[in-house]
CHARMM internal coordinates of N, CA and C (Angstrom, degrees):
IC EDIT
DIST 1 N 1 CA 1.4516
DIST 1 CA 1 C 1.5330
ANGL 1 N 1 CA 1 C 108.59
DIST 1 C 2 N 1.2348
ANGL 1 CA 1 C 2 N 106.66
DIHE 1 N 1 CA 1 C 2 N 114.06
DIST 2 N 2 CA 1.6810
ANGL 1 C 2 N 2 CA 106.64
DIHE 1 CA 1 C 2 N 2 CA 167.70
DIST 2 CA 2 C 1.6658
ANGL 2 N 2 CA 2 C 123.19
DIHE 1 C 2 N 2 CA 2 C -42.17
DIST 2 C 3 N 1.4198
ANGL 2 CA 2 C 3 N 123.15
DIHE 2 N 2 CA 2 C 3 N 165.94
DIST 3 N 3 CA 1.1686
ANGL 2 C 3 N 3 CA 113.99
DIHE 2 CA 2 C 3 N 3 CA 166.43
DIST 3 CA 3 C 1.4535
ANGL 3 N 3 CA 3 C 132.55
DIHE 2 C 3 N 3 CA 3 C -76.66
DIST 3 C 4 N 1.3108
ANGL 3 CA 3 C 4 N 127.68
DIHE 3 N 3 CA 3 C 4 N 116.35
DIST 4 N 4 CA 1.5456
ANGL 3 C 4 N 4 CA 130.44
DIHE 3 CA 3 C 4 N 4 CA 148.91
DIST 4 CA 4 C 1.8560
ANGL 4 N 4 CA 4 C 103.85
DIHE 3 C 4 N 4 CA 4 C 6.12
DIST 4 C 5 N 1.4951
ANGL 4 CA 4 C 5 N 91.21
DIHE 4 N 4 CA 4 C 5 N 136.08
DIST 5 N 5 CA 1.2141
ANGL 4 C 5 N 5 CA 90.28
DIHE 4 CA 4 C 5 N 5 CA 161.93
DIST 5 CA 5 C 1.4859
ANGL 5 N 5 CA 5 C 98.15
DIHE 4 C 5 N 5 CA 5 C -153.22
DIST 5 C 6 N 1.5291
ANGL 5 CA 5 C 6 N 108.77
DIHE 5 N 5 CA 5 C 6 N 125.76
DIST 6 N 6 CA 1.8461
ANGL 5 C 6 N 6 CA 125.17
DIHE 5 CA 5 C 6 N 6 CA -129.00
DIST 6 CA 6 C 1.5289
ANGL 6 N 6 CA 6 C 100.87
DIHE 5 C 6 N 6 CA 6 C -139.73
DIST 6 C 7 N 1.3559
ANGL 6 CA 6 C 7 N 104.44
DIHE 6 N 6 CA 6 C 7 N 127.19
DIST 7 N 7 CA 1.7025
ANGL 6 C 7 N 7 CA 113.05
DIHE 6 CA 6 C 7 N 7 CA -169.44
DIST 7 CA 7 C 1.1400
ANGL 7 N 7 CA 7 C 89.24
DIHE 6 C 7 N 7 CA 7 C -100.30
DIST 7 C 8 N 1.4407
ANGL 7 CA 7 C 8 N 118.74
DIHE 7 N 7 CA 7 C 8 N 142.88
DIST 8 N 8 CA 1.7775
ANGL 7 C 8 N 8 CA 140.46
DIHE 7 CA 7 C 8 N 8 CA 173.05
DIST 8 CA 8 C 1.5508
ANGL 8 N 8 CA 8 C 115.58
DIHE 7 C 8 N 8 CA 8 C -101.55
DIST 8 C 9 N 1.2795
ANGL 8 CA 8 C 9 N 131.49
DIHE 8 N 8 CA 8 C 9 N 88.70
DIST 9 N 9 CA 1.5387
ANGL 8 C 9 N 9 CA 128.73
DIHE 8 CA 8 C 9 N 9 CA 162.95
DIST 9 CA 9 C 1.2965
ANGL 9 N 9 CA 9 C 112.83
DIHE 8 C 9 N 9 CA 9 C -83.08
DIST 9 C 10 N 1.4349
ANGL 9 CA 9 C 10 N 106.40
DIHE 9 N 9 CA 9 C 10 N 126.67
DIST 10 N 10 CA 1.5698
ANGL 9 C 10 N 10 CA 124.58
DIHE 9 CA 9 C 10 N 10 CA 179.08
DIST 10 CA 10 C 1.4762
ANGL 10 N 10 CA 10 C 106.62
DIHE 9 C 10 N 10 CA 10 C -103.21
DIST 10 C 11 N 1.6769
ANGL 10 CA 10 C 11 N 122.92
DIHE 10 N 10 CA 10 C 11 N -39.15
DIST 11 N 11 CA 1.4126
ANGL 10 C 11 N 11 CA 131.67
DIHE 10 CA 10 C 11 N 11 CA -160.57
DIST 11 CA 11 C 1.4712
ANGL 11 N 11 CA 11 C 104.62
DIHE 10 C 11 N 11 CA 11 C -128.27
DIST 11 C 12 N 1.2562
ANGL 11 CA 11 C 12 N 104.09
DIHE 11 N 11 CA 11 C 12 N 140.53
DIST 12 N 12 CA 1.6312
ANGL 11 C 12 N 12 CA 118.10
DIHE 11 CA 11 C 12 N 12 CA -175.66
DIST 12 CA 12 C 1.7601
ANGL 12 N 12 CA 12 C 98.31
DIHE 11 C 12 N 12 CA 12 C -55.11
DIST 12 C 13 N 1.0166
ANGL 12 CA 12 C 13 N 92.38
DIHE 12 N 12 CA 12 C 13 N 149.13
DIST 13 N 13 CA 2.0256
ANGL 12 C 13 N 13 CA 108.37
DIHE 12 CA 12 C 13 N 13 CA 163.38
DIST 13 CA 13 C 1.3678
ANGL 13 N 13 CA 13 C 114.46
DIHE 12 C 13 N 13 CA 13 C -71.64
DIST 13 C 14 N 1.3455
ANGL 13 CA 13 C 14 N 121.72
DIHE 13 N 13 CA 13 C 14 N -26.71
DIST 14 N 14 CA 1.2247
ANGL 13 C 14 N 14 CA 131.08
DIHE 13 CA 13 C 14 N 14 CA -169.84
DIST 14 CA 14 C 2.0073
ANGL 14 N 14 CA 14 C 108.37
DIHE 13 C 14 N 14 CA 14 C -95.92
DIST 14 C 15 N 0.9401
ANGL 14 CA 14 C 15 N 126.45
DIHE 14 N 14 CA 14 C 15 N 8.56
DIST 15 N 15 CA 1.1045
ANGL 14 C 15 N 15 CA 132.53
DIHE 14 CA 14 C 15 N 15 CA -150.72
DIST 15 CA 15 C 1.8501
ANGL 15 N 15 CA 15 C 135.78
DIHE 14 C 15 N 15 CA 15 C 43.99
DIST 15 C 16 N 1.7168
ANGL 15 CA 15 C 16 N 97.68
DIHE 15 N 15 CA 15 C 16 N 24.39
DIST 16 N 16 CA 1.6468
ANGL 15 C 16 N 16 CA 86.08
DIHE 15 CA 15 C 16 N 16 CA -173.28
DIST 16 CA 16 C 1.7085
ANGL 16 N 16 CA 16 C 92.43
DIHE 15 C 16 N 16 CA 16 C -99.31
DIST 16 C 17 N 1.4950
ANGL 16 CA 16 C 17 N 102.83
DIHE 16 N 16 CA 16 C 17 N -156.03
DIST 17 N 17 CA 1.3651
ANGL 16 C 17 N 17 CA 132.30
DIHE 16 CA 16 C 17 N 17 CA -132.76
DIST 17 CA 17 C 1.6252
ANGL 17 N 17 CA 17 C 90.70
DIHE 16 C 17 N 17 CA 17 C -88.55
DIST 17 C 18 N 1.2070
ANGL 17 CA 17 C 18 N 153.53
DIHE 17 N 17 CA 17 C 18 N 99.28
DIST 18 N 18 CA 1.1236
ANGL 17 C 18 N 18 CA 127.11
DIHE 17 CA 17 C 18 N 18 CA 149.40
DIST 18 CA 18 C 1.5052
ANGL 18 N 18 CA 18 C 136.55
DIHE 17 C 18 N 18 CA 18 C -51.80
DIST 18 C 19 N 1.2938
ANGL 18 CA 18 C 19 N 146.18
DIHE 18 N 18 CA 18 C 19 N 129.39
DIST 19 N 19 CA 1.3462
ANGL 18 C 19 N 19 CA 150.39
DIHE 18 CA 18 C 19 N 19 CA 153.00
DIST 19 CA 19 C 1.6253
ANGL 19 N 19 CA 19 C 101.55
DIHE 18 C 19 N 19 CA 19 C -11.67
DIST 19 C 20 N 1.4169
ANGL 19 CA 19 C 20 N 112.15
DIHE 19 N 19 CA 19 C 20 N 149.46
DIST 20 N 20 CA 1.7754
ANGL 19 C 20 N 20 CA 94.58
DIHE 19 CA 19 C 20 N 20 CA 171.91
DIST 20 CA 20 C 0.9095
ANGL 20 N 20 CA 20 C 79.73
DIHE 19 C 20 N 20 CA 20 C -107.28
DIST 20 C 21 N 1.5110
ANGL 20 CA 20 C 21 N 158.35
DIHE 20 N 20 CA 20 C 21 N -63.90
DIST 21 N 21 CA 1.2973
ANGL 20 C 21 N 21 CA 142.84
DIHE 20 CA 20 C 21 N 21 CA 169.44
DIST 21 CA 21 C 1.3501
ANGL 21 N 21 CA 21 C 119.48
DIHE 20 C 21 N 21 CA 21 C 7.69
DIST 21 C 22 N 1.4159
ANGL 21 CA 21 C 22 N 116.48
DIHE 21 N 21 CA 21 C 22 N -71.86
DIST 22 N 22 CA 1.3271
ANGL 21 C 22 N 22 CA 130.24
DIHE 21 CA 21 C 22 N 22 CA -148.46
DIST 22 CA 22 C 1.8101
ANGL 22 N 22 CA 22 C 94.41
DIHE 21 C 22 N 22 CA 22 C -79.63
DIST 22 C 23 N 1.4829
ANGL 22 CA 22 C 23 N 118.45
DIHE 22 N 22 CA 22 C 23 N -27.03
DIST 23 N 23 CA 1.3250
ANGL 22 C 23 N 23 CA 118.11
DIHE 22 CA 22 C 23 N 23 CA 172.04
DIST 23 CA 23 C 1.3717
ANGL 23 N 23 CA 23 C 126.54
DIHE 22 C 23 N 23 CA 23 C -41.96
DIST 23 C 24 N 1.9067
ANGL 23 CA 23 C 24 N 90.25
DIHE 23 N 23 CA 23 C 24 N -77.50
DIST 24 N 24 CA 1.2672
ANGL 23 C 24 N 24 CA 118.63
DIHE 23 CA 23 C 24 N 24 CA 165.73
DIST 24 CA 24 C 1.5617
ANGL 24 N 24 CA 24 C 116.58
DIHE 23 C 24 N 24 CA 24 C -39.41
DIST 24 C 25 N 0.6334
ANGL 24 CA 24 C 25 N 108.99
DIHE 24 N 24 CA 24 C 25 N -41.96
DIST 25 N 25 CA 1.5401
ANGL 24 C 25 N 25 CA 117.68
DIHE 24 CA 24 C 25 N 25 CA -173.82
DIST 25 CA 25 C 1.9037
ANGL 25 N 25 CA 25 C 101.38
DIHE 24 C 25 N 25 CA 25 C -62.89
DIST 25 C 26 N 1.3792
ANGL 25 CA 25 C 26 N 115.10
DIHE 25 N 25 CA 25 C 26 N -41.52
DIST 26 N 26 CA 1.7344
ANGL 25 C 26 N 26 CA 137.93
DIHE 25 CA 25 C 26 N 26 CA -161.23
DIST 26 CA 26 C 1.6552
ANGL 26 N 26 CA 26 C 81.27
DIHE 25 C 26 N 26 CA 26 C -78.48
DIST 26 C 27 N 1.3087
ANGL 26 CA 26 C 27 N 121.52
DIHE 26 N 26 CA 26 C 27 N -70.94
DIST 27 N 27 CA 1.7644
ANGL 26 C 27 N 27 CA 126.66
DIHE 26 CA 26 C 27 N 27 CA 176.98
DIST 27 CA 27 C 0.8518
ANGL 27 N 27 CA 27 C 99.81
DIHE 26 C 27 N 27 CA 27 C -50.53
DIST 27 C 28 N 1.4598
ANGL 27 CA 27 C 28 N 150.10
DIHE 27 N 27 CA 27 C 28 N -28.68
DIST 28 N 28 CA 1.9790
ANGL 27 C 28 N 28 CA 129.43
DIHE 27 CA 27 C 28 N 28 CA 169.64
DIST 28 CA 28 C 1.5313
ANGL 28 N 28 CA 28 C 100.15
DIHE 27 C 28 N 28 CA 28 C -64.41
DIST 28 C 29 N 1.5514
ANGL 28 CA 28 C 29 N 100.25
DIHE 28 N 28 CA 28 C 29 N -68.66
DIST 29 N 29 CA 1.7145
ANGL 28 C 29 N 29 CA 100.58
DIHE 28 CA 28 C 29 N 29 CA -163.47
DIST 29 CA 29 C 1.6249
ANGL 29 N 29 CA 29 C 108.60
DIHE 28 C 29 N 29 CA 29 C -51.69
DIST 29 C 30 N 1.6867
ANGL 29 CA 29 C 30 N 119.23
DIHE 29 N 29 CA 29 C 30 N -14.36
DIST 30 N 30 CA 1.5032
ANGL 29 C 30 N 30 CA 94.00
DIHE 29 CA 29 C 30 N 30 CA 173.17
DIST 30 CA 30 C 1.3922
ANGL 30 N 30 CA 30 C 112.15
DIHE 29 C 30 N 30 CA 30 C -101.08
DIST 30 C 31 N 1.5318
ANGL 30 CA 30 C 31 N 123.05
DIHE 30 N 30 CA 30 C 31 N -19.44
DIST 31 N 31 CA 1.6563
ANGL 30 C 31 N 31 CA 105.10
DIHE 30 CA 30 C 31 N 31 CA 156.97
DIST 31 CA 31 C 1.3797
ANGL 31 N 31 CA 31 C 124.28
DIHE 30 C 31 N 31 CA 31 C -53.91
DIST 31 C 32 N 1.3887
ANGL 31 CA 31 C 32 N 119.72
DIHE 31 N 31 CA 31 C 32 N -29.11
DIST 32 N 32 CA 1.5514
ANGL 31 C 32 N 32 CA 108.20
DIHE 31 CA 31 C 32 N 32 CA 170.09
DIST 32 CA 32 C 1.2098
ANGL 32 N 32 CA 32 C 106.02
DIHE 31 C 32 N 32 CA 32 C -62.58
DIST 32 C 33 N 1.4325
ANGL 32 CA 32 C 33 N 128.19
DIHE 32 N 32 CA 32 C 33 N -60.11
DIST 33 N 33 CA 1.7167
ANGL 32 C 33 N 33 CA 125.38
DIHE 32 CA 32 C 33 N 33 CA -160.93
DIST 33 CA 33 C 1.4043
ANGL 33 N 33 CA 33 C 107.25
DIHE 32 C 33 N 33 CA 33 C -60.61
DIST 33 C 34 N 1.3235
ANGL 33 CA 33 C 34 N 121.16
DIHE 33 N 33 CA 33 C 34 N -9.86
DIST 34 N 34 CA 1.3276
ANGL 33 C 34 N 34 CA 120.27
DIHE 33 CA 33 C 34 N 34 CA -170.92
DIST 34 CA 34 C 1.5659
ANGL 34 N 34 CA 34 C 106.17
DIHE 33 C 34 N 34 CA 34 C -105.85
DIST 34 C 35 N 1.2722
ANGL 34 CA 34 C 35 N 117.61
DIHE 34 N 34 CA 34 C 35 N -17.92
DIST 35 N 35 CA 1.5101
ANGL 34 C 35 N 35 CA 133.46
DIHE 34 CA 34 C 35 N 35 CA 165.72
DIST 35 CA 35 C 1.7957
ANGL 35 N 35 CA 35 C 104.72
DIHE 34 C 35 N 35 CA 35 C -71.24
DIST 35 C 36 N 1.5481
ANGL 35 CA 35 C 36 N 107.62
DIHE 35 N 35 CA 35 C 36 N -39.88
DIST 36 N 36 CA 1.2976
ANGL 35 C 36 N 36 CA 102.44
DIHE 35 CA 35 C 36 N 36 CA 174.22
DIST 36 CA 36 C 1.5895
ANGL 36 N 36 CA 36 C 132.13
DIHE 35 C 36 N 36 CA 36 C -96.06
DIST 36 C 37 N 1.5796
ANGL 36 CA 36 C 37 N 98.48
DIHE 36 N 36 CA 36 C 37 N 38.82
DIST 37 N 37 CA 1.2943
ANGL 36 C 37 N 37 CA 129.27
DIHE 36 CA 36 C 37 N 37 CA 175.02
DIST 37 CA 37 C 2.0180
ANGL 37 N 37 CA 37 C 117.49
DIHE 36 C 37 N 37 CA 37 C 78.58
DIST 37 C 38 N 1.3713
ANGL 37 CA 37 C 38 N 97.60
DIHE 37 N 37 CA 37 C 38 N 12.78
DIST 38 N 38 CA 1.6084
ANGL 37 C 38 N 38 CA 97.62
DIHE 37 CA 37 C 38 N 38 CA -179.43
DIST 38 CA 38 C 1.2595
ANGL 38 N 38 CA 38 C 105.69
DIHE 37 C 38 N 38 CA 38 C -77.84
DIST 38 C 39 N 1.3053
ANGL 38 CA 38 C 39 N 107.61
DIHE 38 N 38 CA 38 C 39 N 176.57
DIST 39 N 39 CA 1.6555
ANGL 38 C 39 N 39 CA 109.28
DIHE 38 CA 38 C 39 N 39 CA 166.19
DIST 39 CA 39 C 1.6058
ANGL 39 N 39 CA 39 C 111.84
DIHE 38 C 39 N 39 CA 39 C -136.46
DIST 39 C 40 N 1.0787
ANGL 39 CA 39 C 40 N 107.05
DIHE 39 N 39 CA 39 C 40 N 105.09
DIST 40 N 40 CA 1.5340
ANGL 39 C 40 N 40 CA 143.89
DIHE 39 CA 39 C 40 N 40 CA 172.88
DIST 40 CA 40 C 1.7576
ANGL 40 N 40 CA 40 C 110.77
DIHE 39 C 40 N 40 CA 40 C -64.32
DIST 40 C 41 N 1.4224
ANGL 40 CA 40 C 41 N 107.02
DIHE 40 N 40 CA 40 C 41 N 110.18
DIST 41 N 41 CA 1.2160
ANGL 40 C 41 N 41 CA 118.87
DIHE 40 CA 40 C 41 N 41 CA 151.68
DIST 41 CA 41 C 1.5700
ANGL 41 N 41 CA 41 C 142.44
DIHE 40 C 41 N 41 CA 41 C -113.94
DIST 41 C 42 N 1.4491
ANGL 41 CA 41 C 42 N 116.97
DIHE 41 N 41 CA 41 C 42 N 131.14
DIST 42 N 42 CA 1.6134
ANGL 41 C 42 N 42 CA 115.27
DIHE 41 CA 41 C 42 N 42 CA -173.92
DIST 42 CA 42 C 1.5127
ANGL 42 N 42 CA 42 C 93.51
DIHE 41 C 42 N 42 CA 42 C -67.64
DIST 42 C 43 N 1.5773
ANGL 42 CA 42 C 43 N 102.05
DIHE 42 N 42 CA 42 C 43 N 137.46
DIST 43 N 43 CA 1.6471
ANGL 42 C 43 N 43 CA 114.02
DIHE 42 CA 42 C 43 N 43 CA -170.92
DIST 43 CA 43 C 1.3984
ANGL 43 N 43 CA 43 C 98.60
DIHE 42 C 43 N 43 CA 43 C -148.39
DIST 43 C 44 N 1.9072
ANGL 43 CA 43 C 44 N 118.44
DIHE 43 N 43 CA 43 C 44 N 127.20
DIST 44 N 44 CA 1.3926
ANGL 43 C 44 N 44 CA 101.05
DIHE 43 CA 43 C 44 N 44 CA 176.64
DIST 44 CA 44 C 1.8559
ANGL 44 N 44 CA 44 C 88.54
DIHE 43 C 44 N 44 CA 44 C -114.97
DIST 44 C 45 N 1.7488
ANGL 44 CA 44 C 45 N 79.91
DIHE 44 N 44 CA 44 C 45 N -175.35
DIST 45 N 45 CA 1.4972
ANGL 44 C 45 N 45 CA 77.31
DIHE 44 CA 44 C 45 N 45 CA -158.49
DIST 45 CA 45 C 1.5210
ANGL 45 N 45 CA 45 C 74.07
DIHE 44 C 45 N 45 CA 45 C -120.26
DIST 45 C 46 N 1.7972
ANGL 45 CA 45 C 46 N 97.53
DIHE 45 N 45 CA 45 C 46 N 158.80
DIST 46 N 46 CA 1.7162
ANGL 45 C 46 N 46 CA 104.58
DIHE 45 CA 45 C 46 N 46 CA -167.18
DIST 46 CA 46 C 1.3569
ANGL 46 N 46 CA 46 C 98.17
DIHE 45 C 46 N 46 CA 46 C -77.28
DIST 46 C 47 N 1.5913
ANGL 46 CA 46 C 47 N 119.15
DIHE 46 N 46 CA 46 C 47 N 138.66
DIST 47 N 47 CA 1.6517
ANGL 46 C 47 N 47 CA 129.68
DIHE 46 CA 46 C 47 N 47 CA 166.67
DIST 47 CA 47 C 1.6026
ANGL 47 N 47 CA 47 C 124.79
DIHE 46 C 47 N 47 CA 47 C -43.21
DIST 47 C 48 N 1.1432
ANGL 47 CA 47 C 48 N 125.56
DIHE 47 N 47 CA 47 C 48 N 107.82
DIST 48 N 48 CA 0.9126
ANGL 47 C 48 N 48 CA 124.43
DIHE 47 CA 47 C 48 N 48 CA 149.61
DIST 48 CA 48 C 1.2687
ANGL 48 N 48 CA 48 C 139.88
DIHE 47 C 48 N 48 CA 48 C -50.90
DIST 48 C 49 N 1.4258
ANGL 48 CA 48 C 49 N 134.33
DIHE 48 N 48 CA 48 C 49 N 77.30
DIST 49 N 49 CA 1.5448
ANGL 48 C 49 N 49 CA 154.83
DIHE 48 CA 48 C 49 N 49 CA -172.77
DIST 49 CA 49 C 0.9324
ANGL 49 N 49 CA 49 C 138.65
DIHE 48 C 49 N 49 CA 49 C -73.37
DIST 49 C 50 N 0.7990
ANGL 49 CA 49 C 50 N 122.10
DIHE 49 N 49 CA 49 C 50 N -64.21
DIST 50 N 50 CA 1.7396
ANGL 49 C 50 N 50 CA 146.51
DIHE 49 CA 49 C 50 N 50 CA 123.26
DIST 50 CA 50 C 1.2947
ANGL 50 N 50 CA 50 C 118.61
DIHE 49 C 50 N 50 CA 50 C -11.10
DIST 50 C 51 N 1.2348
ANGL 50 CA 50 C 51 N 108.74
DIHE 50 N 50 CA 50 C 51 N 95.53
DIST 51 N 51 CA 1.7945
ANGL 50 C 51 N 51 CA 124.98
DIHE 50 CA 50 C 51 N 51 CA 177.90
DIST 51 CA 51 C 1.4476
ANGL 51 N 51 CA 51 C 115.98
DIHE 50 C 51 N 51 CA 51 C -25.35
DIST 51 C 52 N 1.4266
ANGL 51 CA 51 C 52 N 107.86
DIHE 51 N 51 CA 51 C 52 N -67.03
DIST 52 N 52 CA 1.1865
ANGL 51 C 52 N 52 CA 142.41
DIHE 51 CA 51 C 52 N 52 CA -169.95
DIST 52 CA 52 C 1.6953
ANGL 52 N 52 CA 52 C 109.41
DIHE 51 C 52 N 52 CA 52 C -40.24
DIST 52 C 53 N 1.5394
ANGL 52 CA 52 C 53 N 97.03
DIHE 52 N 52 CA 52 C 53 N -67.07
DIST 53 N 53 CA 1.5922
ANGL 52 C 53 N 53 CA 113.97
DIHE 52 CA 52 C 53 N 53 CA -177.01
DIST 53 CA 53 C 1.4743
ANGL 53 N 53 CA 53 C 112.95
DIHE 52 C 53 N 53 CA 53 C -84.92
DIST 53 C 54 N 1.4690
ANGL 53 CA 53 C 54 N 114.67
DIHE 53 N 53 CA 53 C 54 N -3.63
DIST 54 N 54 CA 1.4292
ANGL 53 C 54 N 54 CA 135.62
DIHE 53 CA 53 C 54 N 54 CA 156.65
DIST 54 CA 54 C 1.2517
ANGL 54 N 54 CA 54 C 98.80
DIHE 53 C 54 N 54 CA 54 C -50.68
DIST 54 C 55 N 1.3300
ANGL 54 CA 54 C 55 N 108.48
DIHE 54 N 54 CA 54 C 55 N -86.07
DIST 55 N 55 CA 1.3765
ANGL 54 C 55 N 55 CA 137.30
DIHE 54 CA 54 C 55 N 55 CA 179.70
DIST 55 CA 55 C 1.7354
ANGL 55 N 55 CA 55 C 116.96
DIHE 54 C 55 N 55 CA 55 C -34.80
DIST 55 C 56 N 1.2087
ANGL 55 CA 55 C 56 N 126.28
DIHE 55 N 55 CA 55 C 56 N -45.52
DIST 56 N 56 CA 1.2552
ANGL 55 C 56 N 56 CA 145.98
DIHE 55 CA 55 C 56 N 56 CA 148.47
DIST 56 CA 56 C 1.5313
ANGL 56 N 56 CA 56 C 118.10
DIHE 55 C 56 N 56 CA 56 C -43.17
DIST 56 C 57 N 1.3083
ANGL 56 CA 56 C 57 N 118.83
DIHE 56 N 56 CA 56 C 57 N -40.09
DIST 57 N 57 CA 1.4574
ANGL 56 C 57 N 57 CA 135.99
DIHE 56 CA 56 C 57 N 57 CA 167.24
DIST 57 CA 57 C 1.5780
ANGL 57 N 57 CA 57 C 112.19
DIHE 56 C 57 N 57 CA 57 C -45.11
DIST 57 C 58 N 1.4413
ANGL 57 CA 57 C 58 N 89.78
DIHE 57 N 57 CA 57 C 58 N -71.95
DIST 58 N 58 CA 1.5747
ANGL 57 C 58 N 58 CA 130.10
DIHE 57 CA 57 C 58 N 58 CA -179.84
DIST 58 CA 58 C 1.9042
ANGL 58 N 58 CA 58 C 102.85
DIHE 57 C 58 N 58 CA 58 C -29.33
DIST 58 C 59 N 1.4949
ANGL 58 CA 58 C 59 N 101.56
DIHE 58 N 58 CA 58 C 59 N -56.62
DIST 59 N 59 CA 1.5031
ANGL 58 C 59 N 59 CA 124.09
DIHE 58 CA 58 C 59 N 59 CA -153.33
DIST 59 CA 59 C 1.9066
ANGL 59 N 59 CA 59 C 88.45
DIHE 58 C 59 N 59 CA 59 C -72.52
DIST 59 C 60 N 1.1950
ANGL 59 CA 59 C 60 N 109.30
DIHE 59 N 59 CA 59 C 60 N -68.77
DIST 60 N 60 CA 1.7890
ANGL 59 C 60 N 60 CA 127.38
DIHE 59 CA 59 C 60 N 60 CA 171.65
DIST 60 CA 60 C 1.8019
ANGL 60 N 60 CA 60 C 102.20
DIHE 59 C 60 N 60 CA 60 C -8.24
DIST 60 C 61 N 1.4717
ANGL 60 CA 60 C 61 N 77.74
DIHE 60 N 60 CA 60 C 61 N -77.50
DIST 61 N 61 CA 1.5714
ANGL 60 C 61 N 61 CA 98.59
DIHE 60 CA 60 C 61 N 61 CA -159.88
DIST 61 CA 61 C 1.3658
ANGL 61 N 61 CA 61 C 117.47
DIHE 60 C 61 N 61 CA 61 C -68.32
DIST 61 C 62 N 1.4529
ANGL 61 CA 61 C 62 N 117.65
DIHE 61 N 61 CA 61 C 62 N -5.03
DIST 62 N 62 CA 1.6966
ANGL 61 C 62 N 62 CA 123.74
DIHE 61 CA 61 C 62 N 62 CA 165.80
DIST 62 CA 62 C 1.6621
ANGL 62 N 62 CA 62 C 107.25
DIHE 61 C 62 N 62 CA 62 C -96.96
DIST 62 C 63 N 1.2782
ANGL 62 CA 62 C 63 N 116.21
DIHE 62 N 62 CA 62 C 63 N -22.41
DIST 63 N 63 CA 1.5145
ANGL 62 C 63 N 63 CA 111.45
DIHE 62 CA 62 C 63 N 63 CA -172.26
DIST 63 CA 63 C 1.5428
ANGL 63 N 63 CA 63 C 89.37
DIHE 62 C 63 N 63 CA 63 C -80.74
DIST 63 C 64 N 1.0256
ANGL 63 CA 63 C 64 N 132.74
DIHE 63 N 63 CA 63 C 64 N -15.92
DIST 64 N 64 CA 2.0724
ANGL 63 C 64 N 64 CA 123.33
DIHE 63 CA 63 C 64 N 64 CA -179.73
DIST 64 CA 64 C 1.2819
ANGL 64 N 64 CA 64 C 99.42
DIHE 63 C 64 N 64 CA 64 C -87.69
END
COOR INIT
IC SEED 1 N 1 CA 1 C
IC BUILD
């Protein structure tokens, strides 16, 4: 199996507060994957601004 090739989120899409915990924690699990030969990239994801598609976000991510 080839190597993973693995997006890194540090900062919410929405612009709030991330945990630093929960970061740090995201930067461990990708020095391991990257120890286990993947290649790990920091990737943000475009802001959600817009009320609307905020709001649309909101709806997504409770129906999973």
């Amino acid at each position: 199996m080839p190597p993973l090739r693995i997006g890194l989120w540090t900062e919410a899409y929405n612009g709030s507060t991330v945990d630093p915990d929960s970061a740090a924690a995201a930067r461990a699990c990708a020095t391991l994957l990257e120890s286990l030969g993947h290649r790990v990239e920091v990737a943000t994801a475009p802001r959600l601004a817009d009320p609307e598609l905020w709001e649309m976000a909101k709806q997504a991510m409770a129906a999973t």
